[in-house]
C-alpha positions in Angstrom: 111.9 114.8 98.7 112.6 111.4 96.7 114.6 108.6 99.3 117.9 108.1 98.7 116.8 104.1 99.1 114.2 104.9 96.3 116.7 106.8 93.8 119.3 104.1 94.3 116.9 101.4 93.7 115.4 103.3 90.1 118.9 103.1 89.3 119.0 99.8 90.2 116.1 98.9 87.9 117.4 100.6 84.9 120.5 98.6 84.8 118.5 95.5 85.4 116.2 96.3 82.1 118.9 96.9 80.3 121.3 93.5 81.1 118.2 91.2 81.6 117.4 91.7 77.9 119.5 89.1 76.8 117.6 86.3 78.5 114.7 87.6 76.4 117.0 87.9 72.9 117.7 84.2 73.7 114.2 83.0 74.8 113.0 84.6 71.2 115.9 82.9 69.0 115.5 79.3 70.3 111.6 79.2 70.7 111.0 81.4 67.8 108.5 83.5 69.4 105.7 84.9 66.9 106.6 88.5 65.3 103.9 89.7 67.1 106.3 90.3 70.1 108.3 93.3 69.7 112.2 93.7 70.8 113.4 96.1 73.2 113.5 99.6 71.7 116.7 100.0 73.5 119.4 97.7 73.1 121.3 95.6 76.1 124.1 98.4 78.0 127.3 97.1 77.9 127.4 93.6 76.4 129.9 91.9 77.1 131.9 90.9 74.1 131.8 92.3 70.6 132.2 90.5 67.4 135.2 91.1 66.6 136.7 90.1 70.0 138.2 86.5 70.3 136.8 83.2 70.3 137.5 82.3 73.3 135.6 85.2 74.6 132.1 84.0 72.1 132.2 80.8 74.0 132.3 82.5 77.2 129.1 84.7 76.2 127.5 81.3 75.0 128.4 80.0 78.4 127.2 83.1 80.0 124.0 82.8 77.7 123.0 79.1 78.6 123.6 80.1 82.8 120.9 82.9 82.1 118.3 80.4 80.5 119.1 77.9 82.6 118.2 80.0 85.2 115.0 81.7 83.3 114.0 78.2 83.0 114.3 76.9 86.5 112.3 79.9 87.8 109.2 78.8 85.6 109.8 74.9 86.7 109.6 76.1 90.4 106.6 78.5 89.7 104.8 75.5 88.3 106.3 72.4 90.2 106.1 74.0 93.7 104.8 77.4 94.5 101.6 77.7 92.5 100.6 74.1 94.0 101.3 75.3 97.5 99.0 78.1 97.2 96.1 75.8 95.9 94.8 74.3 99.0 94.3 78.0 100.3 92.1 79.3 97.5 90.2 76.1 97.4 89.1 76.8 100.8 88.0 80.4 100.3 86.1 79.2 97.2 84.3 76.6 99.6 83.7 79.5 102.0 82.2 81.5 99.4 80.0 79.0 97.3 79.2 76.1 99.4 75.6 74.4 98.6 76.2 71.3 101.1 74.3 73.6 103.8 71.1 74.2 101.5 71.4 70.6 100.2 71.5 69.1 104.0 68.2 71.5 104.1 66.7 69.7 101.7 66.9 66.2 102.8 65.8 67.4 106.3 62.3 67.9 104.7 59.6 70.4 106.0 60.1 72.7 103.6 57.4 74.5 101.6 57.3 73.5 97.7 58.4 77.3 97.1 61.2 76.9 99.2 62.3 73.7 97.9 62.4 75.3 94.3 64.2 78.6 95.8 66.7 76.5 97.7 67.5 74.0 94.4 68.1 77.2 92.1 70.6 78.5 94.6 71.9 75.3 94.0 72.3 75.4 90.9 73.6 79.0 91.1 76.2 78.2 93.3 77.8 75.0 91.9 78.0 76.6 88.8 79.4 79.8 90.5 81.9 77.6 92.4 83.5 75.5 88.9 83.7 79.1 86.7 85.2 80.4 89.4 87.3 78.5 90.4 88.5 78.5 86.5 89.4 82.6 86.9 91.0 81.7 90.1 93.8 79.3 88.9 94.5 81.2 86.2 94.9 84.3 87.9 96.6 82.4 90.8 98.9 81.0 88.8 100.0 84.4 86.6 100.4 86.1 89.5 103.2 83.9 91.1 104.8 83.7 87.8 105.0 87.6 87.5 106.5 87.7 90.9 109.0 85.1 90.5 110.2 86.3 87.1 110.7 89.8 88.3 112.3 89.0 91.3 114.5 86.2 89.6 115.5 88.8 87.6 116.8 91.4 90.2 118.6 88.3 91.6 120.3 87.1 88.8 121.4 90.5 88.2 122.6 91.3 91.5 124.5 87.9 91.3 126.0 87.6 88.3 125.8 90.8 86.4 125.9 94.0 88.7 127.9 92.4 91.4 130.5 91.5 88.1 130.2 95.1 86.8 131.2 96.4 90.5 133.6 94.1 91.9 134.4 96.3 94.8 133.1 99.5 93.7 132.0 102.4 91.0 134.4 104.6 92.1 131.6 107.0 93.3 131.4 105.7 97.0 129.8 102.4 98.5 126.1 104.0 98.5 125.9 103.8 94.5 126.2 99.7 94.9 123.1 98.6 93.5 120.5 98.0 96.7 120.6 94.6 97.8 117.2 92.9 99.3 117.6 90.8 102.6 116.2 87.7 102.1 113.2 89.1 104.4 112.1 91.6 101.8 112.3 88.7 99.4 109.7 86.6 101.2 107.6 89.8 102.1 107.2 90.1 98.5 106.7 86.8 97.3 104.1 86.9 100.1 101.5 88.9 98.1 100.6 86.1 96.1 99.0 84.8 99.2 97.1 87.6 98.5 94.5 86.0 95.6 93.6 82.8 97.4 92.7 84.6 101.0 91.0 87.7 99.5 90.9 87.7 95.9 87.6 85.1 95.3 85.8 87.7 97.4 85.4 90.2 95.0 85.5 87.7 92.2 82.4 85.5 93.5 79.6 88.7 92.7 80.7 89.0 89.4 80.6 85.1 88.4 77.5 84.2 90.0 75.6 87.3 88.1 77.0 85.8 85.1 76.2 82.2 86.3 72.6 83.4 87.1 72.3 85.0 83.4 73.4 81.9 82.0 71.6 79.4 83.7 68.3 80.4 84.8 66.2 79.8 81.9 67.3 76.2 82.3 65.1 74.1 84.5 66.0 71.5 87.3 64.6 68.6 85.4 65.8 69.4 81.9 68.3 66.2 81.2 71.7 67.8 79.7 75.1 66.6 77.7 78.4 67.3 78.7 78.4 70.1 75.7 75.6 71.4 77.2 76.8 71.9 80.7 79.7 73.4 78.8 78.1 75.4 77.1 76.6 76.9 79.8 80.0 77.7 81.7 81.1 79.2 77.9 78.2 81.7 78.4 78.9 82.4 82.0 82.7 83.1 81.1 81.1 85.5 78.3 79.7 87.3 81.3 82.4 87.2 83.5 85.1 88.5 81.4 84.1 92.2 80.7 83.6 92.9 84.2 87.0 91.8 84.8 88.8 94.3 82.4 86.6 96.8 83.2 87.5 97.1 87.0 91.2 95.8 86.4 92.7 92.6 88.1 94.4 94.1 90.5 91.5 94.0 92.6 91.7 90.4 92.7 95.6 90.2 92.9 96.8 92.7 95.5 95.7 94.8 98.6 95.1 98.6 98.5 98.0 100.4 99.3 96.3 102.0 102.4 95.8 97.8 103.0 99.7 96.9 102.8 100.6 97.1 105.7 97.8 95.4 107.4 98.6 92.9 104.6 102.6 92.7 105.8 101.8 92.5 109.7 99.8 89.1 108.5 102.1 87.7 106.1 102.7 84.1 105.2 105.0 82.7 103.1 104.6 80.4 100.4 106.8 77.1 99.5 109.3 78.4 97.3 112.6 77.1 96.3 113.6 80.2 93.5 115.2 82.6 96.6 118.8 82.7 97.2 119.5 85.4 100.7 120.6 89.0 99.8 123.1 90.9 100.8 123.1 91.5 104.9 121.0 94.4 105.6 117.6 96.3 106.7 114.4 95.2 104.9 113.7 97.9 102.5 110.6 99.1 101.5 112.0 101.1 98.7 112.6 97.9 97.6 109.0 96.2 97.9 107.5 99.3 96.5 109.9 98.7 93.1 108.8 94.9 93.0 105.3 96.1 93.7 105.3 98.7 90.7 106.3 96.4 88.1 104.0 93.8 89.5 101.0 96.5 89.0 102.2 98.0 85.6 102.3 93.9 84.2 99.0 92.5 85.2 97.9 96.2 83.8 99.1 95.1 80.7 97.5 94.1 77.1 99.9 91.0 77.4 98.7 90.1 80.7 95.4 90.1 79.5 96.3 87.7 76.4 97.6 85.1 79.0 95.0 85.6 81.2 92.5 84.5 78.3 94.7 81.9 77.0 94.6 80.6 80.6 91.3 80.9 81.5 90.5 78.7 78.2 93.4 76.0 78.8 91.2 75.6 82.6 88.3 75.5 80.8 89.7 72.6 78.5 90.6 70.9 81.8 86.8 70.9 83.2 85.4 69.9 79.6 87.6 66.7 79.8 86.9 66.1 83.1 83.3 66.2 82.3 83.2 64.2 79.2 85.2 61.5 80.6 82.6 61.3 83.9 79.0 61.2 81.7 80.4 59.3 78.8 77.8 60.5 76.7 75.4 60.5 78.5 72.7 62.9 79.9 71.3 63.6 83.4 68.6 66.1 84.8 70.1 69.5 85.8 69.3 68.9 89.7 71.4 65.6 89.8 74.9 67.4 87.4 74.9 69.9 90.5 77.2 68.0 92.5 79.4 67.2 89.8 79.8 70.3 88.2 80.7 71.7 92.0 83.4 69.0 91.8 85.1 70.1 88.8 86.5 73.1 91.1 88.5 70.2 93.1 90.2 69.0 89.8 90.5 72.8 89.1 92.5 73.5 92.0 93.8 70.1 93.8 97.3 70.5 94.8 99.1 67.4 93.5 99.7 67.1 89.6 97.4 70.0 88.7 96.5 69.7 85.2 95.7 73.1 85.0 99.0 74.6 86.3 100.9 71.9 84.2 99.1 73.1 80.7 99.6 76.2 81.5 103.5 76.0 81.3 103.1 75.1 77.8 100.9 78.1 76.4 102.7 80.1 74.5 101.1 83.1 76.1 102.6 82.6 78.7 105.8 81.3 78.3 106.0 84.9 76.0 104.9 86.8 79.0 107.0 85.2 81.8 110.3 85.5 79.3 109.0 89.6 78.6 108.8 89.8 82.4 112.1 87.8 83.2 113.8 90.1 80.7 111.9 93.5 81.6 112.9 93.5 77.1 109.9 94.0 75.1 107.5 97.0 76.2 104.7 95.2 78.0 
């Protein structure tokens, strides 16, 4: 038998999907989103004026109109200004974990080893530091769509339960207190918001035996000593995100993104909060897991998503923009054997994922991708 806690909270969510539409209607007439973005099928319940209703009441909607982008907006701000970089630190120390050539390099210079094991030891290397920089390219990207996701949805049950369903029910529906829309303790919030801890602990795991098969497919016919360009170091990570990529759809990105649900709670009991300034508290009451599992189901049906995917890529490339820069502006046109670009090319996964003024993250709030995605999530509008 369905939860009363579970059935009040679907009801919750449909009224949310219907009023958050606007934000999305509004998002689509100032930026002009492509046409390629369809409308909700269904149209907003209950607006709140209609045309023929007074002046007066149009400014009010126009009022009411700016509050919800002006919120919308201030989510994605905080998702790129605050919470994203406070979760960097953290995944660049699991990459390091996973990928770090210092041990095999402090081999090296200890001497003794046999010419085979030199060579061995230098194409791990090479394997690795070119493992480390693509990955670390997936990993911001991925990183930084998942906190957007979670901060849009839940902004969105927030606004809602602040300024549209608590308006709609001043004291109540007539029907008794239990049909108030569910109300999350500020608790729940931060439980939530606590999955995207989630990619930086555990996600690079997973992610690290796909890249570095790619990485190995890419770059083992080139030897140590072959002197490269930038564009040709690039165009080695271009191949290696060739190989990466199918794997990726093919097994799904939740893998990388969240824990099993036989894992959850494990995952809860362990729980760490990131820096984050979007929460306002609920309403006083018990933390609900109805309520996480809602948040959690939208969460999985999004990054299931074509459009998900389209951001992802659109990410992914902006990062890869990032570490082409970075590169060009350190060789200057030169070229330099393999063996001694192995350092450097590990490096590029600190200006991947340093935490202050992150070019990534900050590029990324300006792809259209995914300023379409975070307003189709915000407005749960558009069928993802």
């Amino acid at each position: 038998m369905i939860s009363w806690n579970r059935r009040r909270w679907a009801a919750a969510a449909a009224v949310a999907a219907g009023g958050a539409a606007a934000v999305y209607y509004v998002y689509d007439r100032d930026n002009k989103a492509p046409a390629s973005i369809e409308p909700a099928t269904v149209a907003p319940a209950s607006p709140l004026i209609s045309e023929t209703e007074p002046t007066s009441a149009a400014t009010i909607q126009q009022d009411a109109d700016r509050h919800l982008v002006t919120h919308f907006e201030s989510v994605q701000a905080i998702s790129t200004t605050t919470t994203t970089p406070s979760l960097l630190p953290m995944l660049l120390q699991s990459l390091t974990r996973n990928t770090d050539h210092k041990p095999l390099l402090e081999l090296l210079r200890q001497g003794g080893m046999a010419a085979d094991e030199k060579y061995a030891a230098w194409e791990e290397i090479k394997v690795l530091t070119f493992t480390r920089a693509v990955a670390a390219s997936w990993m911001v990207s991925l990183l930084d769509l998942m906190n957007r996701v979670q901060l849009n949805i839940l902004g969105r049950h927030l606004y809602l339960q602040s300024n549209i369903l608590d308006a709609r029910h001043p004291q109540h529906s007539g029907l008794g207190s239990r049909e108030q829309p569910l109300q999350m303790t500020h608790r729940a919030q931060e439980l939530f918001l606590a999955y995207a801890h989630y990619c930086g602990e555990r996600g690079v795991e997973p992610l690290i035996p796909i890249v570095k098969q790619a990485v190995t497919d890419a770059v083992s016919n080139i030897e140590l000593t072959t002197k490269l360009g930038a564009d040709q170091v690039l165009q080695m990570f271009s191949d290696a995100h060739k190989g990466v990529a199918p794997e990726l759809s093919r097994l799904g990105f939740e893998v990388f993104l969240l824990p099993s649900p036989e894992h959850r709670q494990v995952w809860h009991s362990a729980a760490r909060f990131p820096d984050n300034g979007a929460l306002q508290p609920g309403a006083l009451g018990g933390l609900d897991d109805d309520a996480i599992d809602g948040l959690l189901t939208e969460v999985r049906q999004i990054i299931g998503s074509a459009k998900f995917g389209v951001a992802l890529k659109a990410a992914v490339q902006e990062s890869a923009r990032v570490a082409a820069d970075e590169l060009h502006n350190e060789m200057k046109g030169g070229e330099k054997p393999l063996a001694k670009l192995c350092p450097r090319v590990a490096e590029l996964a600190n200006k991947l994922l340093q935490r202050d003024d992150n070019e990534c993250v900050s590029r990324f709030a300006n792809l259209p991708e995914i300023q379409r995605l975070s307003a189709t999530v915000y407005s749960c509008g558009p069928v993802l």
